[in-house]
C-alpha positions as CSV (number, residue, x, y, z in Angstrom):
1,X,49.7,-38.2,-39.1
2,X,53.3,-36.3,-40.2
3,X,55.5,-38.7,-41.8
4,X,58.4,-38.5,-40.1
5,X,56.8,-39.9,-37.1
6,X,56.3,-42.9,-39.1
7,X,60.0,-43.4,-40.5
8,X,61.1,-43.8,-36.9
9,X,61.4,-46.7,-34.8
10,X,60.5,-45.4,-31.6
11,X,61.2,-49.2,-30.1
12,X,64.6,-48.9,-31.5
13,X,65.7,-45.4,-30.5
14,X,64.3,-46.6,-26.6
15,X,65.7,-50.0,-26.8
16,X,62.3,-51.9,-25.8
17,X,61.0,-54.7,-27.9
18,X,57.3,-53.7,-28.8
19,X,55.7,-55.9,-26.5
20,X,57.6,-53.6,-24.3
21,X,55.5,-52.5,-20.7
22,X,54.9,-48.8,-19.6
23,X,57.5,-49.5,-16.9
24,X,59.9,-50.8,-19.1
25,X,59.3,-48.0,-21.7
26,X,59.8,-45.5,-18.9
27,X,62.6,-47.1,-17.3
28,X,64.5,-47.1,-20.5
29,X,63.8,-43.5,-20.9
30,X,65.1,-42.5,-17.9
31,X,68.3,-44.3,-18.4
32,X,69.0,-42.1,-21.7
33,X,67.4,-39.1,-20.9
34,X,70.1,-39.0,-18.2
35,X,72.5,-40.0,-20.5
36,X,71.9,-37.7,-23.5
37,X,70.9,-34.8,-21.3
38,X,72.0,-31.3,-22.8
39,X,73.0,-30.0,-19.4
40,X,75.5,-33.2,-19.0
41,X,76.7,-32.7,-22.4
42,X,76.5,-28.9,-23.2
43,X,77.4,-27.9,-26.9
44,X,77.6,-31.6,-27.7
45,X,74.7,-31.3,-31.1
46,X,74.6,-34.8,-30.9
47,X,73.6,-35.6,-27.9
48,X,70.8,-32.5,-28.3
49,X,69.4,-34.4,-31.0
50,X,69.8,-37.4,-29.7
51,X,67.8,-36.5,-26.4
52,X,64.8,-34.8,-28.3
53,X,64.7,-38.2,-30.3
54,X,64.3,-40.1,-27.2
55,X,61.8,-37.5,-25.5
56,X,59.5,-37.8,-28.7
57,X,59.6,-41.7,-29.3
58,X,58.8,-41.4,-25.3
59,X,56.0,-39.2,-25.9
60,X,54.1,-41.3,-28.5
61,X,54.9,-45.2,-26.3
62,X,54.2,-43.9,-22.9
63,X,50.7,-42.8,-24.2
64,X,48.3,-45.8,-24.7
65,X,46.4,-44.0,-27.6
66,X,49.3,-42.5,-29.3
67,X,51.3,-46.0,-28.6
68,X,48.2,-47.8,-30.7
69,X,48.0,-45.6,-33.5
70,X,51.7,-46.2,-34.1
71,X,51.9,-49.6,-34.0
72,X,48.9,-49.8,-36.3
73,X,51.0,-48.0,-38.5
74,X,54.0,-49.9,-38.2
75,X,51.7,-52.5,-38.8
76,X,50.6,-51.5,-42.3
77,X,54.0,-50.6,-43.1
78,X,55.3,-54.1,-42.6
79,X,52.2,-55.6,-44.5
80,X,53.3,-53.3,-47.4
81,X,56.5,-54.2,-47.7
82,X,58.1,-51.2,-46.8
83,X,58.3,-49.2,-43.7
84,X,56.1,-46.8,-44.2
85,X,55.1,-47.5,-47.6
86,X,50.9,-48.4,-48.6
87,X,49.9,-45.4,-45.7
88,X,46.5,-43.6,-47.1
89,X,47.6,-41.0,-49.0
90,X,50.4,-42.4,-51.1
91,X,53.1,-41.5,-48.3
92,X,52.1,-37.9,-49.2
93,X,51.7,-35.8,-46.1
């Protein structure tokens, strides 16, 4: 698993808590993705960024397995004291 996808808090960048449901996860989504959209905010490189953020913290909660593995993760993380730290591997990718 890349590590970048475990230094972000997908929860956070949607605004859901984690017990978060699909339909709130999506609802959210839809709210920013509006929002952030690069066609309502052309040459704005924030809100580019900010939009691909919310598309790929979208991508991993909306799917159940991908939404699992994370929060196993996350998980571990916590356990270790650090977000991301005590992952197999050292943290090394």
């Amino acid at each position: 698993m890349r590590r970048e996808f475990l230094q972000k808090d997908y929860y956070e960048i949607l605004g859901v808590a984690p017990e978060a449901s699909s339909e709130e996860i999506k609802k959210s989504y839809r709210r920013l993705a509006l929002q952030f959209h690069p066609d309502r905010n052309p040459g704005d490189k924030t809100a580019e960024n900010r939009f691909k953020e919310i598309s790929e913290a979208y991508g991993v909660l909306i799917d159940p397995g991908k939404r699992r593995e994370y929060d196993s993760w996350r998980r571990v993380g916590a356990r270790e004291g650090g977000p991301w730290e005590g992952r197999p591997g050292g943290g090394r990718e």
